[in-house]
C-alpha positions as CSV (number, residue, x, y, z in Angstrom):
1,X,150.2,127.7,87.4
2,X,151.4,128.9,90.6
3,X,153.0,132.4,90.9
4,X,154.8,133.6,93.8
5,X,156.3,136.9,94.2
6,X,159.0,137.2,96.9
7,X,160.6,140.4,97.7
8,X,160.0,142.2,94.2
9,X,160.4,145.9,93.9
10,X,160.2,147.7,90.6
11,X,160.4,151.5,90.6
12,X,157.9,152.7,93.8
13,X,156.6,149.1,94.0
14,X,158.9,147.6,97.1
15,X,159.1,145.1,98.6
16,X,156.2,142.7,97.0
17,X,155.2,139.5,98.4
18,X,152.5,136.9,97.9
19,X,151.1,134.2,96.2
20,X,148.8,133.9,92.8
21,X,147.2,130.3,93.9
22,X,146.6,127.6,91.6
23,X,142.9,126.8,90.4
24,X,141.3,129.9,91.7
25,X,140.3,133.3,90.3
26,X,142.4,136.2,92.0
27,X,142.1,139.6,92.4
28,X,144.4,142.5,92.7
29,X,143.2,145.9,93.3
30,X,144.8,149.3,94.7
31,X,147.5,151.6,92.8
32,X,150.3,149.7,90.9
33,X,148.2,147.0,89.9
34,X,148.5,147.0,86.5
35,X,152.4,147.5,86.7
36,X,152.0,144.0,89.1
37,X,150.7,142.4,86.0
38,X,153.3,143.6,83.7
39,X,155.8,142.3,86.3
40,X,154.0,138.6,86.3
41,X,154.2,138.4,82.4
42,X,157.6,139.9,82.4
43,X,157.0,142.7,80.3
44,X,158.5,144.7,83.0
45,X,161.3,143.2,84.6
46,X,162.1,144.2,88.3
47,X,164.4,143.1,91.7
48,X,163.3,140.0,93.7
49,X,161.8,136.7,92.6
50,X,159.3,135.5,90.6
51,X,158.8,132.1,90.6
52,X,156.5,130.3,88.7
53,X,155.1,126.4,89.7
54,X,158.3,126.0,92.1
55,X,160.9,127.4,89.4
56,X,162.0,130.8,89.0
57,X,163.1,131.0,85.5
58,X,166.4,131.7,83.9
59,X,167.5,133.7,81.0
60,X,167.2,131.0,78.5
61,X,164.0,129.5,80.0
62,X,162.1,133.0,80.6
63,X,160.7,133.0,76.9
64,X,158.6,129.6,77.2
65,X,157.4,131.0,80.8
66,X,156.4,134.0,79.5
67,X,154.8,132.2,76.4
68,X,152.6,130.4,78.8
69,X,151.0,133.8,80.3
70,X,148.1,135.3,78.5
71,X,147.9,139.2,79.0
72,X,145.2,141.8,78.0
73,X,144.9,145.2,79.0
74,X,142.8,147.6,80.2
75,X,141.7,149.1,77.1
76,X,141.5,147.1,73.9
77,X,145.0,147.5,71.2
78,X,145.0,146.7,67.6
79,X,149.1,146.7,67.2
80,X,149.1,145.0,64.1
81,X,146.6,147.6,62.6
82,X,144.2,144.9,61.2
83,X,141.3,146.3,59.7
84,X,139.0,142.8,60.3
85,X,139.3,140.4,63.0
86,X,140.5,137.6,60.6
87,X,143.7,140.2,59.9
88,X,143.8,140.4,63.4
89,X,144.5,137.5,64.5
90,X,146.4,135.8,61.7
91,X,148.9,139.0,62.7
92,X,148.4,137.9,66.3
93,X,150.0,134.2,65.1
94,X,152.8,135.6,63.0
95,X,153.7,137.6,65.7
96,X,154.4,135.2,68.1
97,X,155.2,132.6,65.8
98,X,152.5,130.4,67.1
99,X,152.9,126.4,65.7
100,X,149.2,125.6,64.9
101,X,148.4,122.3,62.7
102,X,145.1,123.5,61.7
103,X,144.8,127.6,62.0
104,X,141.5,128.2,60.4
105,X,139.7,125.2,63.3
106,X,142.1,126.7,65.8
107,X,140.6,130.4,65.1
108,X,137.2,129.3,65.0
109,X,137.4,127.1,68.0
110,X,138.6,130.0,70.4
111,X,136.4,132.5,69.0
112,X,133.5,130.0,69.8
113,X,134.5,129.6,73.2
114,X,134.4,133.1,74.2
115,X,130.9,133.1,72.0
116,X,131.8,134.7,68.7
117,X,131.1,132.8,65.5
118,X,133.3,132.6,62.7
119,X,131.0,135.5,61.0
120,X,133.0,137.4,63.3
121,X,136.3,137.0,61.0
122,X,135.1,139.2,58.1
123,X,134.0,142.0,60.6
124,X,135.4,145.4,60.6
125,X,137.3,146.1,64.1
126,X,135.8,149.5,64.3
127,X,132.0,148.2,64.1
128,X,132.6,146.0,67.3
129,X,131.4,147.1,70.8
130,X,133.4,147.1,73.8
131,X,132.6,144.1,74.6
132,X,132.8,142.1,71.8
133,X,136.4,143.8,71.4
134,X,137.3,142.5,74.7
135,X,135.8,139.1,73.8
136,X,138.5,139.5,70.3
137,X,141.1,140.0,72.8
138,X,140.3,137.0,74.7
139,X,140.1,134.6,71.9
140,X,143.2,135.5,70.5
141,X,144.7,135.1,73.7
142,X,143.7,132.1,74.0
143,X,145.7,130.7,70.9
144,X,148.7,130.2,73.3
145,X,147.1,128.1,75.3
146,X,148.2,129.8,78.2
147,X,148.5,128.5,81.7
148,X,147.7,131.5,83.9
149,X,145.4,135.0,81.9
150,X,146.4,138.1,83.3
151,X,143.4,141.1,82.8
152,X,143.2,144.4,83.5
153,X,140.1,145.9,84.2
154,X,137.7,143.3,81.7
155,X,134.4,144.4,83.1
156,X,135.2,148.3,82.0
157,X,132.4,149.7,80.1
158,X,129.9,146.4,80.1
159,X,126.7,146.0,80.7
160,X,125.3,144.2,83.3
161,X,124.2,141.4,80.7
162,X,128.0,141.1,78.7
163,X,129.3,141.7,82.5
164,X,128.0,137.8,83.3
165,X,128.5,136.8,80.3
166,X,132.2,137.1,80.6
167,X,132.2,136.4,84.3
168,X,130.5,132.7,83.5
169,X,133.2,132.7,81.1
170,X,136.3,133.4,83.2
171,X,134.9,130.5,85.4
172,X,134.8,128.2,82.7
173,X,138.2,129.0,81.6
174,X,139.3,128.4,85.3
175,X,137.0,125.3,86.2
176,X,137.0,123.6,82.7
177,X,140.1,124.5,81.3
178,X,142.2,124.7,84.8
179,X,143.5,128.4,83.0
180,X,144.5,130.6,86.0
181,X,143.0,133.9,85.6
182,X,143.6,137.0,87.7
183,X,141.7,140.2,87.6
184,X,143.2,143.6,88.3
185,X,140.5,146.1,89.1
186,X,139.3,148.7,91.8
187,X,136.1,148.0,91.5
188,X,135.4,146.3,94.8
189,X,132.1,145.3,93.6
190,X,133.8,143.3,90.9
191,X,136.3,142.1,92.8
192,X,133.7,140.4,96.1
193,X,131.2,139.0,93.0
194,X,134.4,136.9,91.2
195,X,137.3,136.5,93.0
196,X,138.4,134.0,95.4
197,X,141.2,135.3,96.6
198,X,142.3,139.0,96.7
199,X,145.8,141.0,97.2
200,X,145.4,144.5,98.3
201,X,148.2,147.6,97.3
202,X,148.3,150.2,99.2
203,X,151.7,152.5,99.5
204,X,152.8,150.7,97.5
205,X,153.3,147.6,99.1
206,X,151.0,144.5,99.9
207,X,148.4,146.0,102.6
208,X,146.3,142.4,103.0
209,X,146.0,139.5,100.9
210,X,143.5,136.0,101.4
211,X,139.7,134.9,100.8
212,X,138.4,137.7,99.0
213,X,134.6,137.2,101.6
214,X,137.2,137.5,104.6
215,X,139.3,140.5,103.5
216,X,136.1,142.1,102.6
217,X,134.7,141.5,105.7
218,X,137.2,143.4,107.8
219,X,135.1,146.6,107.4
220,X,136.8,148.9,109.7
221,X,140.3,148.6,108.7
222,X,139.2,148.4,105.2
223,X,137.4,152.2,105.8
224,X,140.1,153.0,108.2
225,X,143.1,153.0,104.9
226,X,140.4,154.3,102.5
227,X,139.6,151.2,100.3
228,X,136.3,150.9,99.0
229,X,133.6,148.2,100.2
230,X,131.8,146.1,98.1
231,X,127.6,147.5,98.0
232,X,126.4,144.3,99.4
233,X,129.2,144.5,102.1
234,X,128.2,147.9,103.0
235,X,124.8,147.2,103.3
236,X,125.5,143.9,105.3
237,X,128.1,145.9,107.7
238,X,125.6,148.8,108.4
239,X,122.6,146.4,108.9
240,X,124.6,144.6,111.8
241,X,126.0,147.7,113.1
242,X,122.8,149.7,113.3
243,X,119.9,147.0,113.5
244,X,121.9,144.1,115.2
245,X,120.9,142.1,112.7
246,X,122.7,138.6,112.5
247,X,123.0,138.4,108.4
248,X,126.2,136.8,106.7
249,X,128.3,138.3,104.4
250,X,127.1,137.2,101.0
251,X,128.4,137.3,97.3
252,X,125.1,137.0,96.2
253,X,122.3,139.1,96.3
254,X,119.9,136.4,96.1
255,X,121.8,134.5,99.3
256,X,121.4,137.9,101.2
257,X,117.3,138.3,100.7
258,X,116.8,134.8,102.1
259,X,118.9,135.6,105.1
260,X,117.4,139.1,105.8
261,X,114.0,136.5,105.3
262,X,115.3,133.9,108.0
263,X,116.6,136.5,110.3
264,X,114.7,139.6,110.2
């Protein structure tokens, strides 16, 4: 699903414009980035367009948009006040009057593609880690088959191991499953490591947007309006700068030793 956002203001947001691209993995970092969200999934509602694959939507069609748009927040919610995950999510369906033939192989089929088994059903919320609430999130999300996933902040508070894990999993949700999914963080490191494109905020407006490698790599004016670099950026920018070292910009660390080997 394509998103673009022409001319949309909502409270010190103005003036918002750019484009959520079809069959990639976006990021949006800088301060109002979680209200952006909330404006994609129309939970808030502000002035100027929103227009999703070519159509902006009207009153009566906004609801099956919205439908189609998978949200989770920074920090995990249990609305329904479920005390296992099975409650949980059969709340999650009432709720949103989901139409599911099979419910039970539905559950169990989400929750196995985010890697949860259905042992997880009878589980306690409170005994799950961060991560595996995130993963709960995910799955249940998942039950709308939605079009384009909207998250805020996923990696907060994971490991490096559960970090890849649901990084190969976003991918496989975007590659496999052609979901959109767009990441709001300002972790830059995050952001360089699994995003393709990226939209910077800054005053409140859109500072830069495009290829996340060639945003990032405009060091200077990146420094210059106080965003943060990316670690490996840093260390790529500084080794040019002060060694005159001809090494690329690289996502991965592993691309950046053999470089540094075939240049240094």
């Amino acid at each position: 699903m394509e998103i673009i956002i022409n001319d949309l203001s909502y409270k010190n947001l103005s003036n918002l414009t750019f484009t959520i691209h079809e069959g990639v993995i976006t990021g949006i970092t800088g301060e109002g980035k979680s209200t952006v969200l909330r404006l994609i999934n129309g939970i808030l509602e502000g002035r100027g367009k929103v227009i999703y694959n070519g159509e902006r939507p009207t009153k009566k069609t906004k609801l099956k948009v919205i439908k189609e748009i998978g949200y989770i927040g920074s920090n995990f919610t249990n609305p329904y006040m479920a005390t296992t995950v099975e409650e949980h999510i059969m709340f999650f369906i009432q709720y949103h009057k989901l139409s599911i033939k099979d419910p039970n192989k539905k559950i169990k089929d989400s929750l196995k593609i985010v890697g949860l088994n259905d042992k997880y059903l009878t589980r306690n919320i409170s005994s799950l880690s961060s991560s595996e609430k995130k993963l709960l999130e995910l799955s249940t999300v998942l039950l709308i088959n939605p079009k384009i996933l909207l998250l805020d902040e996923p990696f907060i508070n994971m490991d490096n191991k559960n970090e890849k894990k649901l990084a190969r999993l976003l991918d496989q949700l975007n590659d496999r499953f052609n979901i959109n999914v767009v990441i709001a963080s300002n972790d830059s490191n995050i952001l360089y490591k699994y995003t393709k494109k990226v939209i910077l905020l800054k005053d409140n407006k859109v500072f830069m947007e495009g290829d996340t490698k060639e945003v990032y790599s405009d060091v200077l004016l990146l420094k210059k309006n106080n965003f943060d670099i990316p670690e490996i950026v840093e260390f790529v920018y500084l080794a040019k700068k002060k060694k005159n070292v001809k090494i690329d910009y690289h996502r991965d660390i592993r691309d950046l030793i053999k470089d540094i080997y075939k240049h240094v």
